[in-house]
C-alpha positions, 0 to 999 in steps of 0.5 A: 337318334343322338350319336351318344345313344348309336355309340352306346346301344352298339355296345361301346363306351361312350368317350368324347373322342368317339362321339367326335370320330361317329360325327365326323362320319355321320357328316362325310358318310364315306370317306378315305382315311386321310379325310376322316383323320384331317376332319376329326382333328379339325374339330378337336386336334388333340386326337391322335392318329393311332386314337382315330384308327382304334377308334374306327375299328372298333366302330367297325367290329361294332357295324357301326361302319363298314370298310371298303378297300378298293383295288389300289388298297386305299382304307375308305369308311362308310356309315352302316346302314 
């Protein structure tokens, strides 16, 4: 399934930023939140870091991603399966 069809039958608007936020995670599948923000904005620099963050949390109350905070509290992402 296309990234657009995941994002919208999740219930969320469909942007280009969160179709360049769901990519890079489908590309690093889990990864820490300095890696995401570095890639998204390799792609496309005029995502901000605040745009990223919201964007990944609504992709985590969608289950779309889910968090895992490990014990030294470093924010890392996983696709949902």
């Amino acid at each position: 399934m296309e990234s657009t069809e995941i994002i919208k039958n999740a219930g969320l608007k469909i942007t280009p930023q969160r179709k360049v936020v769901y990519e890079v995670m489908m590309e690093l599948r889990h990864a820490a939140i300095d890696e995401i923000i570095k890639c998204v904005q390799s792609k496309d620099n005029q995502i901000t870091i605040s745009t990223i963050y919201r964007i990944l949390d609504s992709f985590c109350k969608a289950n779309l991603l889910s968090p895992l905070i490990p014990q030294h509290f470093d924010l890392t992402l996983f696709i949902s399966s």
